[in-house]
N, C-alpha and C positions, 0 to 999 in steps of 0.2 A: 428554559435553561439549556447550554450549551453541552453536548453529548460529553465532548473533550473539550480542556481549557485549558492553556499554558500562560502563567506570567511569571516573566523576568528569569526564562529557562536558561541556565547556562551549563553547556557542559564539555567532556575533550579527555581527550584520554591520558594518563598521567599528569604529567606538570603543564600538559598544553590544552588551552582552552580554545575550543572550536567553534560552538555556540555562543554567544550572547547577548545576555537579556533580552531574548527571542518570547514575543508575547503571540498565542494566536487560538482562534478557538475553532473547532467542527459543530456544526447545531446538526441534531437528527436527522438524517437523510436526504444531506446535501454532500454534494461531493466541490473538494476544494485542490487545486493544483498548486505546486512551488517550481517556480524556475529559480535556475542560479545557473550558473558555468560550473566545470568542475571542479572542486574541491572547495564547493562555496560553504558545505557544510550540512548539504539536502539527508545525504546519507546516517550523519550522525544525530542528524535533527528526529528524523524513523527510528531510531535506536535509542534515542532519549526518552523519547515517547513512548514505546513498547518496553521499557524499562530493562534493556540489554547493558544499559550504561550508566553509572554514578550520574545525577544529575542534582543542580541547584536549583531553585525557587517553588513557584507552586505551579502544580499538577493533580486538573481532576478528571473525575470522571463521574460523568450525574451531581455534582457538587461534592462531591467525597475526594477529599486527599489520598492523592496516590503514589506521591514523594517514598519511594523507598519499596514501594511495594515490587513483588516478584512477576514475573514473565507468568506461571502459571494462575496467578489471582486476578490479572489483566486480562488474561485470556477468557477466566469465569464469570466479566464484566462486563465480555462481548467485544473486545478488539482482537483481531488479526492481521500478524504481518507476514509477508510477501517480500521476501528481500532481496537483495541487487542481486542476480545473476541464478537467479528461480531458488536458489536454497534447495533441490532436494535432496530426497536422500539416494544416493545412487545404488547403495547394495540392495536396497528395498523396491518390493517390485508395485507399482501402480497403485494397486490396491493396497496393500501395506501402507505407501505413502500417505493415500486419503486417510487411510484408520488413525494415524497418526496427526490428524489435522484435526479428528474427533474428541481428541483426546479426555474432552471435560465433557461429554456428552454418552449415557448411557448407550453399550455398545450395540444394542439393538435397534436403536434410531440411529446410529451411525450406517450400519450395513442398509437399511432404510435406502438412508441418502445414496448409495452407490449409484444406484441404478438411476436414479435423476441426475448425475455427472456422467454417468455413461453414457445418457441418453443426449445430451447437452453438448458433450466433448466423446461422440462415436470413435475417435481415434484411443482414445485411453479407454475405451470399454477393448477395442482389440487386442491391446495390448496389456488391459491388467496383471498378468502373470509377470510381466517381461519387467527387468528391471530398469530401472531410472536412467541408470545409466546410459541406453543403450538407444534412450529418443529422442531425437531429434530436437536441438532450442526452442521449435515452436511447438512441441510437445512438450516439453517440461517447461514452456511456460504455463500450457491450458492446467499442466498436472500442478503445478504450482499456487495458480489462482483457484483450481477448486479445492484442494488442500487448504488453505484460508477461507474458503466460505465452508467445509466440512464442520467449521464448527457454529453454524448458522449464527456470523457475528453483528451485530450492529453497526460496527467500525471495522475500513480494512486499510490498511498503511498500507500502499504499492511504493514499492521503490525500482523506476525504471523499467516497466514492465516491459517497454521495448524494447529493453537492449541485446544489441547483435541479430535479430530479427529483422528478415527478408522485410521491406516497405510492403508488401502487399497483403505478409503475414499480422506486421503491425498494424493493418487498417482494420484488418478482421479485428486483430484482437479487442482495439479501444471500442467496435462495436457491440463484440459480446459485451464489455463492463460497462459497458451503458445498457443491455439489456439485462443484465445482473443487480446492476443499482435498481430498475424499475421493476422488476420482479422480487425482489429479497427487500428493497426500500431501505438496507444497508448504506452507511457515511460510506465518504471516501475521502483520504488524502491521498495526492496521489503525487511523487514527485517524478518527472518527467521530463527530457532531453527532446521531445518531439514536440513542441509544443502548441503547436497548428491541432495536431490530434488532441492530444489533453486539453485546450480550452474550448475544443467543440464541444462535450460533455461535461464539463465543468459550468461550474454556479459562481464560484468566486477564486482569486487567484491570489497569489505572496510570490513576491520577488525576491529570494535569499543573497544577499551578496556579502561572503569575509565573514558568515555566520553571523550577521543581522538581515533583520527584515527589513529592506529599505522602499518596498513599494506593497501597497492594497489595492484593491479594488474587484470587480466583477469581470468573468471573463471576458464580454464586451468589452469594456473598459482598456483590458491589458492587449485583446486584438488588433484595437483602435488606437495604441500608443505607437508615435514613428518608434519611439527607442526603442519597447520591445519588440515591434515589428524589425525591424533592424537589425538586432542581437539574436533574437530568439526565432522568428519568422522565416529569416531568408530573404525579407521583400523590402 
């Protein structure tokens, strides 16, 4: 059984419809990439799915309908999201940020975890006290991604984890989430502008284009395409 499952997802904010009939699914502990150009719809597709946005068709998770359900019951079911541009919280400092990632997790396993992200991401243990605000993009991305795994999830929606990051900081990072996926053995969807990096660690891949899915396959598969080699590659 597929961890997440979407058919004939459509969705868009007020009278404008951005998504549709977008079908796709996450099995256990595979991580899966979307490319598109921007404004193909990758962003609102992460926000349909983490349930931030009205959405039409069906939505599970473990085979359970989750059409309608809330941000915080999704979260209870083992998804986290990570959203475009780190999402923290800036008046809150480090530590605060993670506790608040814990949120559905008894607080005592939460403070637990600290010190295994401090130990993981040594810059956010130096700066625990020091507010969000005040560190650096490649800092509040690492504070970012381990805020979403604070709530030791199953599934973690990235959206763009590289964006505005230095290429040398981005090469680190997509290495941690690959030693995050092998260590936690947590999904991933991961939507991504970089794409050379996202389909090294990736299992299978979706083409978004105009909010449809117009291409499948494995990330071999999409490396090995002139098109996407071409559009997306560089090469």
């Amino acid at each position: 059984m597929s961890l997440l499952e979407a058919r004939g997802l459509s969705a868009g904010y007020g009278q404008i419809t951005v998504l549709h009939d977008v079908s796709l699914r996450v099995d256990p502990g595979e991580i899966v990439v979307v490319l598109g150009s921007n404004g193909a719809g990758k962003t609102t597709l992460l926000r349909a799915l983490s349930g931030l946005i009205h959405v039409r068709g069906e939505l599970e998770v473990d085979g359970t309908s989750v059409i309608g359900t809330g941000t915080h019951r999704l979260a209870a079911l083992g998804m986290a999201h990570v959203p475009q541009g780190r999402g923290t919280f800036g008046d809150l400092t480090v530590e605060e940020n993670l506790l608040v990632g814990a949120a559905t997790r008894p607080r005592r396993e939460a403070r637990t975890d600290l010190d295994r992200w401090y130990a993981r991401f040594p810059r956010l243990g130096e700066r625990r006290h020091r507010h969000a605000a005040g560190l650096s993009g490649g800092e509040q991305q690492m504070l970012a991604i381990a805020r979403g795994f604070m709530s030791r999830p199953r599934l973690v929606l990235l959206d763009e984890p590289s964006l505005g990051l230095a290429p040398a900081i981005t090469t680190e990072l997509f290495g941690t989430l690959a030693e995050l996926h092998e260590e936690s053995g947590a999904a991933m969807l991961i939507v991504e502008q970089n794409a050379e990096l996202a389909l090294r660690i990736g299992e299978r891949a979706l083409l978004l284009e105009h909010g449809r899915i117009v291409q499948r396959g494995t990330a071999d598969e999409f490396r090995s395409s002139d098109d996407i080699r071409r559009a997306y590659l560089g090469v």
